[in-house]
Every structure is written in C-alpha cells, then in structure tokens.
MARDOGU-276239 format. One record per atom (N, C-alpha, C): x, y negated, z negated; residue in three letters; residue number from 1. Coordinates in steps of 0.001 Angstrom, whole numbers, padded with zeros to 6 digits. Atoms other than C-alpha are relative to their C-alpha. Layout:
# MARDOGU-276239
TIRO      px      py      pz res   n
TIRO       X       Y       Z ALA NUM
...
# end
This chain:
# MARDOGU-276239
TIRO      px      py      pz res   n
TIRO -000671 -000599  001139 UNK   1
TIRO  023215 -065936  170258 UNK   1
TIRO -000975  000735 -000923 UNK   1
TIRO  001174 -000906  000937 UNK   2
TIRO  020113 -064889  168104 UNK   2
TIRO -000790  000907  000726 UNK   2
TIRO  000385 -001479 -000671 UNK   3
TIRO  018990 -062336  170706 UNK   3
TIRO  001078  000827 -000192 UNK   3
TIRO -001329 -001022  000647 UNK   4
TIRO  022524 -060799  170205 UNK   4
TIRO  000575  000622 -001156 UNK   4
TIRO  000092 -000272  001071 UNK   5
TIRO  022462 -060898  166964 UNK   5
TIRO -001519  001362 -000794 UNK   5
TIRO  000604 -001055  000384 UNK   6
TIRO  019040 -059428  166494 UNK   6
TIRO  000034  001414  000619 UNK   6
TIRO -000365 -001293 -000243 UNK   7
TIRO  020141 -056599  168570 UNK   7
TIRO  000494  001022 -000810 UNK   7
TIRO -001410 -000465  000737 UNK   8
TIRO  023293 -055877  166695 UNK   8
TIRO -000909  000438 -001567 UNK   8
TIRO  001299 -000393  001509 UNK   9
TIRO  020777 -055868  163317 UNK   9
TIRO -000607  001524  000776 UNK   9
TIRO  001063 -001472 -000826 UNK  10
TIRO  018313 -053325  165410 UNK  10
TIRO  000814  001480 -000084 UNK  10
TIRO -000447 -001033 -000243 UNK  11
TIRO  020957 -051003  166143 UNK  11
TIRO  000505  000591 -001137 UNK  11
TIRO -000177 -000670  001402 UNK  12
TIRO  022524 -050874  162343 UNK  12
TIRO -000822  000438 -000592 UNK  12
TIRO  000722 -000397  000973 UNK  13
TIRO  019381 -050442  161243 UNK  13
TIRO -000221  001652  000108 UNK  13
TIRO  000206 -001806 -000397 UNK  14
TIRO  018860 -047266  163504 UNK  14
TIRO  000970  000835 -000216 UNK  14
TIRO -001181 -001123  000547 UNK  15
TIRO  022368 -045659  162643 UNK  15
TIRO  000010  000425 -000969 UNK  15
TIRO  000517 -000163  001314 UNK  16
TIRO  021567 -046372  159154 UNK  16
TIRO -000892  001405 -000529 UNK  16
TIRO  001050 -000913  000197 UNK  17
TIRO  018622 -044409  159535 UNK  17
TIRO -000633  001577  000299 UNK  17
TIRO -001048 -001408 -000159 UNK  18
TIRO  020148 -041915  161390 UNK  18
TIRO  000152  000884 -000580 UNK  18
TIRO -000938 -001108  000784 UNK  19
TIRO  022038 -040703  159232 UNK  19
TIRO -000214  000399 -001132 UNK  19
TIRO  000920 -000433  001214 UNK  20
TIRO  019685 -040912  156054 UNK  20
TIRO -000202  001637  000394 UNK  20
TIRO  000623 -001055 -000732 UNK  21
TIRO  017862 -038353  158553 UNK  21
TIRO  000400  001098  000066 UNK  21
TIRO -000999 -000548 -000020 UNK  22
TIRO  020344 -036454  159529 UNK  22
TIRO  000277  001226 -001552 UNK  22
TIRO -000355 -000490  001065 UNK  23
TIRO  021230 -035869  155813 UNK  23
TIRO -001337  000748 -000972 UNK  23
TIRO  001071 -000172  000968 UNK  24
TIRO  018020 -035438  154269 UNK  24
TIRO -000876  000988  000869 UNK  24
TIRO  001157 -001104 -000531 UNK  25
TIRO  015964 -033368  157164 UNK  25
TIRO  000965  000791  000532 UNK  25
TIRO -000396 -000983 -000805 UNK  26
TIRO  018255 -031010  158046 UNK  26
TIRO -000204  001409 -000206 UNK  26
TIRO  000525 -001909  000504 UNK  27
TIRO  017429 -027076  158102 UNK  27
TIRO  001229  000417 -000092 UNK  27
TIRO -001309 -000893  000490 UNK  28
TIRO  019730 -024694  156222 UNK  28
TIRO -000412  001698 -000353 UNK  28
TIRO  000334 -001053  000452 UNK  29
TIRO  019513 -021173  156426 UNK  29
TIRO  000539  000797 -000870 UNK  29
TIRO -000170 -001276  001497 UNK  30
TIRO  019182 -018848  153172 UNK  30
TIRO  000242  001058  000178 UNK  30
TIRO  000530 -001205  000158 UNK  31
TIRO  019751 -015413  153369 UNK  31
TIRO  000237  000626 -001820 UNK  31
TIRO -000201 -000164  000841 UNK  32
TIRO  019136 -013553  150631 UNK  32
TIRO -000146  001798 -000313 UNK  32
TIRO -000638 -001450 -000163 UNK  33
TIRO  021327 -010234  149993 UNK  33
TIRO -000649  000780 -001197 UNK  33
TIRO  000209 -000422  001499 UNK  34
TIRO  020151 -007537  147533 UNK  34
TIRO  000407  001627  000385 UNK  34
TIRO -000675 -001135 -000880 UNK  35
TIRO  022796 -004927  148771 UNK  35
TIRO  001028 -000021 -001288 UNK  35
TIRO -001171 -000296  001024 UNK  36
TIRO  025532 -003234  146596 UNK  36
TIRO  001227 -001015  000287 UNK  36
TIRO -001031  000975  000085 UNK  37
TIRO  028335 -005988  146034 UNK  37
TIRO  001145  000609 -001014 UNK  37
TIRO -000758  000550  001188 UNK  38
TIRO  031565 -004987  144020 UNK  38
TIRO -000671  001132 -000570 UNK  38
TIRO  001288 -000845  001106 UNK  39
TIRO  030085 -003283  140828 UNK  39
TIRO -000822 -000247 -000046 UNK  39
TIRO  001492 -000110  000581 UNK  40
TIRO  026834 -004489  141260 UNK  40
TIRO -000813  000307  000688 UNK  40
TIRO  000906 -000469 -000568 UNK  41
TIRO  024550 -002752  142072 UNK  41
TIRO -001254 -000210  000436 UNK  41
TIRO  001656  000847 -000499 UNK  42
TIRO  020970 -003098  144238 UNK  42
TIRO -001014 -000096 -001622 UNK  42
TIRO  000972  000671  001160 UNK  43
TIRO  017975 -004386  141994 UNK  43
TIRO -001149  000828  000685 UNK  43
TIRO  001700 -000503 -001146 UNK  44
TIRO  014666 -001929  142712 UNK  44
TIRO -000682 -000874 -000148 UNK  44
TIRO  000607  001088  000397 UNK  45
TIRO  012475 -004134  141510 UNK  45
TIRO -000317 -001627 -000295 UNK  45
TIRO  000047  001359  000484 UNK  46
TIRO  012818 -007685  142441 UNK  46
TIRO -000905 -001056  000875 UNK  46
TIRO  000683  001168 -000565 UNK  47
TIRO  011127 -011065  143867 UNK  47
TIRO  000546 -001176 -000037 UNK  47
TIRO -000525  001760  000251 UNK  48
TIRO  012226 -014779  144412 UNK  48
TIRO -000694 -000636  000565 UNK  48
TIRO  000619  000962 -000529 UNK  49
TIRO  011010 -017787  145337 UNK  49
TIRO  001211 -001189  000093 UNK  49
TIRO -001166  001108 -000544 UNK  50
TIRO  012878 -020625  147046 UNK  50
TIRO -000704 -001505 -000143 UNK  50
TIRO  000660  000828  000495 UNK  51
TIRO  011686 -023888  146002 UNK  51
TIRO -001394 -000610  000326 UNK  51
TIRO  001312 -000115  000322 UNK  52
TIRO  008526 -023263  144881 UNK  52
TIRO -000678  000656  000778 UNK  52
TIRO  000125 -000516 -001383 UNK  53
TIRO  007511 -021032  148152 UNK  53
TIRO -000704  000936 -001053 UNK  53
TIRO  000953 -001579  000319 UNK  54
TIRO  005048 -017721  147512 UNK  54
TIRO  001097  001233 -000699 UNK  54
TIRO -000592 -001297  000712 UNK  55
TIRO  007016 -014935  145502 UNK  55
TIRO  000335  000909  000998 UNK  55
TIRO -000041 -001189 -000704 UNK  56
TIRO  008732 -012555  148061 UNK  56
TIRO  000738  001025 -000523 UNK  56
TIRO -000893 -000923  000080 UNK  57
TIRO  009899 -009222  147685 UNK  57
TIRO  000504  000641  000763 UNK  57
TIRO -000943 -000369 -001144 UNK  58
TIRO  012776 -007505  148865 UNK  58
TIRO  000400  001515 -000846 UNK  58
TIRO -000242 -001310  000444 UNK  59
TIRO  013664 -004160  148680 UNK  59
TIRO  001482  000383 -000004 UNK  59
TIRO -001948 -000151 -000514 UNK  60
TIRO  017527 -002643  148479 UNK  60
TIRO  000772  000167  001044 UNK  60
TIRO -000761  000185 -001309 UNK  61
TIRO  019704 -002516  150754 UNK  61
TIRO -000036 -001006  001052 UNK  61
TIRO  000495  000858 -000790 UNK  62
TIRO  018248 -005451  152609 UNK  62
TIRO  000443 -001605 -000272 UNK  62
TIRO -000409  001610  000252 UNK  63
TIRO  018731 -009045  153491 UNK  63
TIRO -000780 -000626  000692 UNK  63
TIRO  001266  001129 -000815 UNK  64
TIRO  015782 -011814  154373 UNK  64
TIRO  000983 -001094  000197 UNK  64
TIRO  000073  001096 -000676 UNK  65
TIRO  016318 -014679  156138 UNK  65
TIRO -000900 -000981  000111 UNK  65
TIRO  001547  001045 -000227 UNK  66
TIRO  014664 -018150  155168 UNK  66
TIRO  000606 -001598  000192 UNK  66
TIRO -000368  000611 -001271 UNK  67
TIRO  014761 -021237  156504 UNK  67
TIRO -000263 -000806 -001675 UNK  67
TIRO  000301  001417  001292 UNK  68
TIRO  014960 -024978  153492 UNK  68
TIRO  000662 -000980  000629 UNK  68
TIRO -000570  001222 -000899 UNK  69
TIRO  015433 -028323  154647 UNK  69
TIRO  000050 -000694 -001595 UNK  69
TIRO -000447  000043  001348 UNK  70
TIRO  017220 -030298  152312 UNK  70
TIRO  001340 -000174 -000235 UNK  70
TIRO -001524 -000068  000769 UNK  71
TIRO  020420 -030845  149924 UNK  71
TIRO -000396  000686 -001078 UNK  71
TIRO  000198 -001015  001164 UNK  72
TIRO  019006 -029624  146723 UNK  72
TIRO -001249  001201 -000051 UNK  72
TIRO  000217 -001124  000166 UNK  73
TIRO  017476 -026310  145759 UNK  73
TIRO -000656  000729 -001278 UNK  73
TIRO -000049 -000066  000995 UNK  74
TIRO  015918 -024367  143369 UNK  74
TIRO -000301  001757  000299 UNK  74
TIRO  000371 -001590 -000150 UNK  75
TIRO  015628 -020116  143189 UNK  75
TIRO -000584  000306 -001229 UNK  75
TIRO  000608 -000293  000648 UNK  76
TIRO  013459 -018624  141099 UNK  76
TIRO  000131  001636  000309 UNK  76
TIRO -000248 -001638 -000272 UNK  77
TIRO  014211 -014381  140504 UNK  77
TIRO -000706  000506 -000993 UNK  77
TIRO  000573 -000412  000944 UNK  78
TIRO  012015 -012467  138750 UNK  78
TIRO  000194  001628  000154 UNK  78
TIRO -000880 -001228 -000411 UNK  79
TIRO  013645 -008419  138121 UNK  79
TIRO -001039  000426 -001459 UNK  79
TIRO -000044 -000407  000976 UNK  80
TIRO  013061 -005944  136046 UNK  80
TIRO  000914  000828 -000909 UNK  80
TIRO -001225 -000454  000721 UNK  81
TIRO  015827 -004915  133174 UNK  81
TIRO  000088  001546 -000017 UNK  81
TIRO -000261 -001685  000147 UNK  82
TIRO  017002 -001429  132619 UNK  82
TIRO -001273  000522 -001152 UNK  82
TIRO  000727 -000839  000533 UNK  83
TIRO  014755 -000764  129845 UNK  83
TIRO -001706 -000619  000278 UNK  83
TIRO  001102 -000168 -000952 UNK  84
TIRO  011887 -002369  132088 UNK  84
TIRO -000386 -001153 -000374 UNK  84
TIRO  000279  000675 -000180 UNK  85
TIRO  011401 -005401  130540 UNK  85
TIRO -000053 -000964  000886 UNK  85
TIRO  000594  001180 -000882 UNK  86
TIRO  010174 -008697  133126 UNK  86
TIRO  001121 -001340 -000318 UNK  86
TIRO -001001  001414  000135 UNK  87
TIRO  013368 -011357  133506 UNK  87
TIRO -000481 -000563  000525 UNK  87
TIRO  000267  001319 -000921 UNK  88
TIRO  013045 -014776  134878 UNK  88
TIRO  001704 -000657  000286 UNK  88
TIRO -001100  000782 -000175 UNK  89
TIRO  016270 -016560  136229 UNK  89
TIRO -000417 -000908  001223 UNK  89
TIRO -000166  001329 -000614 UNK  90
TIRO  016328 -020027  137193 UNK  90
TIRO  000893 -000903  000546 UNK  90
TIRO -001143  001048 -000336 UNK  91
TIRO  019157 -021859  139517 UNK  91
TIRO -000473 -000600  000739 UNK  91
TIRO  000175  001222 -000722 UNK  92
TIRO  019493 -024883  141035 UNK  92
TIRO  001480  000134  000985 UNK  92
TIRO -001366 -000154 -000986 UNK  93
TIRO  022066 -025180  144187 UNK  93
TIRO  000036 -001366  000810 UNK  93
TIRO  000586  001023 -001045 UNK  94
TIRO  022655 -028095  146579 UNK  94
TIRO  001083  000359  000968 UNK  94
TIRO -000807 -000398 -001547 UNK  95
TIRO  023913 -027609  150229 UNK  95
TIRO  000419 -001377  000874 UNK  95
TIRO -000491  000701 -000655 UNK  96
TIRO  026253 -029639  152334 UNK  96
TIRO -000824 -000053  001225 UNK  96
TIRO  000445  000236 -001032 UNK  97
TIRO  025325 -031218  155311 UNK  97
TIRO -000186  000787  001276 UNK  97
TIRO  000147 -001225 -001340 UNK  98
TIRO  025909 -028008  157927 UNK  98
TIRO -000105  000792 -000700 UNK  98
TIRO -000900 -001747  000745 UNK  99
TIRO  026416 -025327  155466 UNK  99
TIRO -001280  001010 -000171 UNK  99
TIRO  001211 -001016  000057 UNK 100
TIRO  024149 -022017  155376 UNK 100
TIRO  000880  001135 -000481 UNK 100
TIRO -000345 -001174  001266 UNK 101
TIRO  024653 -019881  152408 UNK 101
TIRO -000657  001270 -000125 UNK 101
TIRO  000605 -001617  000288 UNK 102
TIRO  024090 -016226  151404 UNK 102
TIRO -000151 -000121 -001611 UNK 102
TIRO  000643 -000422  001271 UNK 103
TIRO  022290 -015204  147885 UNK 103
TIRO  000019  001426 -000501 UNK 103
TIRO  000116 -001667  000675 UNK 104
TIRO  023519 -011857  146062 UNK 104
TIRO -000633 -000090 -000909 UNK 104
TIRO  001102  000096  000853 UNK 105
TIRO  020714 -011258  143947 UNK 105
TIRO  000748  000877 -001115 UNK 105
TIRO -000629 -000750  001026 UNK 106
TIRO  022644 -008427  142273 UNK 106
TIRO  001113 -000584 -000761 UNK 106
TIRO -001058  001238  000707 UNK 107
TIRO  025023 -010942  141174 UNK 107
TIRO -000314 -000953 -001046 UNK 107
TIRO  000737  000838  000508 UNK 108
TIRO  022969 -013418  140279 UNK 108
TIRO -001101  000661 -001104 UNK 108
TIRO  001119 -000829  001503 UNK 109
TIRO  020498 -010932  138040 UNK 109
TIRO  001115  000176 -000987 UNK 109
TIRO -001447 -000213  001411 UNK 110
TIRO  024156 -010200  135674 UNK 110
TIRO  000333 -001080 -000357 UNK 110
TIRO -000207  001372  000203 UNK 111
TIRO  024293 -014000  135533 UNK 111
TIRO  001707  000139  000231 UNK 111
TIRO -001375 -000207 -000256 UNK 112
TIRO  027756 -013798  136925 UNK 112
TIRO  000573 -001089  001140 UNK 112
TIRO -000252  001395 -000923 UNK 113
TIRO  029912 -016703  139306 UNK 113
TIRO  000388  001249  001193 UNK 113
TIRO -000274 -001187 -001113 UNK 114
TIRO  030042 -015494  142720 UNK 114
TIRO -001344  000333  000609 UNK 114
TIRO  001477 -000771 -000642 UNK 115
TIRO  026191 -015106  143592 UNK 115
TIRO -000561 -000953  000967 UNK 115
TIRO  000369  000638 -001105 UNK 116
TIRO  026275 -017758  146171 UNK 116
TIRO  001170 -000378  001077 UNK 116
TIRO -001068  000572 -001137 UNK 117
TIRO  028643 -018774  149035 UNK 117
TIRO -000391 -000089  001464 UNK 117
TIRO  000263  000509 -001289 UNK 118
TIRO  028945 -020219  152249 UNK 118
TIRO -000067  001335  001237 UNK 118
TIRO  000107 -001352 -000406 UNK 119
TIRO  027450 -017585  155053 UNK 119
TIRO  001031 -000970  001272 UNK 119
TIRO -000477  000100 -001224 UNK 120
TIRO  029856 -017550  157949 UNK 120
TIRO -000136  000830  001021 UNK 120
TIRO  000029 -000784 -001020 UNK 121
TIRO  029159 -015806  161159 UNK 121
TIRO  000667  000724  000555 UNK 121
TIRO -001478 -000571 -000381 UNK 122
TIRO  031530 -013552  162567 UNK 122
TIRO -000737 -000510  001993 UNK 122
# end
C-alpha cells in the first residue's frame, strides 16, 4: 500500500508542476503594428521596448515580430509629438495561456482603447 501511495503522491506532484510550467513558460508572440489603423495614422519616429529588451525601431508601414514568455508584460514607446517634443508611454498587459496579440503603436501613441488585441491567423 505505501508504494501505491507514494506513486499516486509522485504523479500529483508532476501534474502539479506541469501545469505551473505550462502556465508560466510559455512563448507568446508580439507583433508590433505601426501601420495606418482607422484615423490613426503611422508614427515616423518611434521605438519600444518589450519588457525591458534593447530599444527597437520600427519604421511605417511595418510590423516586427517578437517572441515573450510569460503572463505579464510591460511596453515601453518612446515617439516623437507633432511639435517634436520626446514622449514616453508606459503599459502593462498580461496574456492568456495560448493567446498571441498584435500592438498598434499608432493607437497606443493617442492613448486610445483598442491598441491591443488578440492576433488571429487567417
């Protein structure tokens, strides 16, 4: 009976741990759009960083592709305004267990709802 038992332990422990795993290392891909959306228009001048990562820039019309393992999030956008001053915008996001989201930057520079959603594939 106590070999059966410590089995039965062994194996909850590994499902357990599983599924921590599972939840906590999984890769989610970012892209991040900085294409005309709607009224808003591309951004010449911008850069982000994905939590805490090197500063990239992206030019208009374009969309990168990056890779975060993880539930929570943090973007960092740094633009420059119409009359040229240097913004900073700071969000925080957290991602479901499968889900791989898109980032309109031109959205997200007007501080506006709508500058993230779930990417679906066609």
């Amino acid at each position: 009976m106590k070999i059966a038992r410590n089995w039965i332990v062994l194996l909850g422990i590994l499902i357990v741990l599983s599924g921590i795993l599972f939840v906590t290392g999984r890769q989610h891909n970012v892209y991040v759009e900085n294409k005309t959306r709607d009224q808003y228009v591309t951004v010449k001048d911008i850069k982000y960083s994905l939590d805490g990562e090197k500063e990239k820039k992206i030019k208009p019309d374009k969309r990168k592709a990056e890779t975060v393992k993880g539930r929570s999030h943090k973007i960092i956008v740094e633009f420059k305004d119409e009359a040229g001053n240097k913004k900073e915008i700071e969000k925080n996001f957290d991602l479901k267990a499968t889900e791989d989201i898109i980032i309109y930057l031109p959205v997200l520079v007007k501080d506006e709802n709508g500058w993230i959603e779930e990417f679906v594939s066609k």
